[in-house]
C-alpha positions as CSV (number, residue, x, y, z in Angstrom):
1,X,32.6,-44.2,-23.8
2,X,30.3,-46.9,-22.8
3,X,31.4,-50.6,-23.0
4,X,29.1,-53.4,-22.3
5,X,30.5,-56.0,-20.5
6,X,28.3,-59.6,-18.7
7,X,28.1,-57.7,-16.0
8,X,28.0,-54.2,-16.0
9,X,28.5,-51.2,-18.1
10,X,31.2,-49.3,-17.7
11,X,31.4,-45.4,-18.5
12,X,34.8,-44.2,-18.9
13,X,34.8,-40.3,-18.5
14,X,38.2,-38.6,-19.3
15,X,39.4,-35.2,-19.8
16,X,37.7,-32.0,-18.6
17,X,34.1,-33.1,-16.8
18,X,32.3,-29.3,-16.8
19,X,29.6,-27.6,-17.3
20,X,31.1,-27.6,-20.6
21,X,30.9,-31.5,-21.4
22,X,27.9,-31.9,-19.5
23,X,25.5,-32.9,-22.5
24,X,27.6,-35.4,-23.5
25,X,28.2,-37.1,-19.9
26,X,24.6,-37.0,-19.4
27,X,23.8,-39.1,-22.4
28,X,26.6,-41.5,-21.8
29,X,24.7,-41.8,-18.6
30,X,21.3,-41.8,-19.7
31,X,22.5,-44.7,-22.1
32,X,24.2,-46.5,-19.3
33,X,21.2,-46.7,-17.4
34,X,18.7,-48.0,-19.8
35,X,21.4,-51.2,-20.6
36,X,19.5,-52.9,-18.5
37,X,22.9,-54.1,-16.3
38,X,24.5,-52.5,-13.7
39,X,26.6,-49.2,-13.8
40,X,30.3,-48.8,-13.5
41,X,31.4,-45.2,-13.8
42,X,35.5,-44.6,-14.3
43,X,36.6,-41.6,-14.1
44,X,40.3,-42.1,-13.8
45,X,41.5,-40.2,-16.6
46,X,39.5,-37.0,-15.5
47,X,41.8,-33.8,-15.8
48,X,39.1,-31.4,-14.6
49,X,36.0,-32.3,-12.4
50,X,33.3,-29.0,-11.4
51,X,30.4,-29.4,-9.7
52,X,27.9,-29.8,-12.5
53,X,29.7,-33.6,-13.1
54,X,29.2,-33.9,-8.9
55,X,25.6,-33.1,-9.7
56,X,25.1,-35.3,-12.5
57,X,26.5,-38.3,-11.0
58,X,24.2,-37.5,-7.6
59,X,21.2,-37.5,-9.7
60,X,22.1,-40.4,-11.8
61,X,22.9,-42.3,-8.8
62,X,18.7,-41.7,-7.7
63,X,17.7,-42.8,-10.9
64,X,20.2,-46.0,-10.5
65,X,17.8,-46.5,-7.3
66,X,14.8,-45.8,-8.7
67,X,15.7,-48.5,-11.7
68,X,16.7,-51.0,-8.9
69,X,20.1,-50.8,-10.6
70,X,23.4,-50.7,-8.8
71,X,25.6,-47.8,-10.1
72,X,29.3,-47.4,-8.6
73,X,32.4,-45.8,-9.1
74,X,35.0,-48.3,-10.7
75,X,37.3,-47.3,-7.8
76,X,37.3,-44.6,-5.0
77,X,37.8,-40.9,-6.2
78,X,40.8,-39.5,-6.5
79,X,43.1,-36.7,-8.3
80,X,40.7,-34.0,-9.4
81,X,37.2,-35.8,-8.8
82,X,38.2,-36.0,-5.0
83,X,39.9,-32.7,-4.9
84,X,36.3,-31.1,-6.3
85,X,34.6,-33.7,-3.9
86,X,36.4,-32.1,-1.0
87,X,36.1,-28.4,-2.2
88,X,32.7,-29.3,-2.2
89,X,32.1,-31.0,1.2
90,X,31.0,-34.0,0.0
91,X,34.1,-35.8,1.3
92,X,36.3,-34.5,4.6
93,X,39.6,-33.8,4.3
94,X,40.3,-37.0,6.1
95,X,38.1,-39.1,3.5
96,X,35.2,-39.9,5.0
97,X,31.3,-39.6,4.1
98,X,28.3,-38.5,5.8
99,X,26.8,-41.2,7.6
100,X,24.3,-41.9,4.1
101,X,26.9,-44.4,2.3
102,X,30.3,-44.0,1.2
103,X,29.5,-43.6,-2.6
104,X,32.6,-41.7,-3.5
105,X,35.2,-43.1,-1.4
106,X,33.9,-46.9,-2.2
107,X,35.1,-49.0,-4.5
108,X,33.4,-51.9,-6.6
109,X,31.7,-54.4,-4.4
């Protein structure tokens, strides 16, 4: 679900975020992205988080850039987003990044 707020629009993800749900998460994207403001993705109320969602997100996150369009996580991951972020090696155990931002442990600026 997308809501547009003054300032940003915010993409609320919840439940199982798979290769199953995919489509779906990449049109709320895709619709995020053309608003024209910047991006605020929460996925809070996630319940199941695979690599394909990592991806998407990733690849969103260049076309954010490419827009000249800030897109952010609402707050740092956590629960099964971080869990899959770790499995993954996208975050260390002890929560930090690579040295190329700190997109998934950051929260709104």
């Amino acid at each position: 679900m997308t809501e547009s707020g003054l300032d940003a629009a915010v993409v609320a993800f919840d439940g199982n975020l798979t290769l199953q749900t995919i489509d779906s998460v990449r049109d709320e994207l895709s619709s995020a992205l053309t608003s024209g403001k910047p991006v605020r993705i929460d996925c809070s109320a996630a319940t199941e988080v695979d690599l394909s969602f990592i991806q998407l997100l990733l690849a969103a996150k260049r076309s954010a850039l490419r827009l000249d369009r800030p897109l952010q996580l609402a707050a740092p991951a956590d629960g099964p987003l971080l869990a899959t972020l770790r499995r993954s090696g996208f975050v260390a155990e002890d929560g930090t990044e690579p040295a190329d931002g700190r997109f998934w442990t950051a929260g709104p600026a």
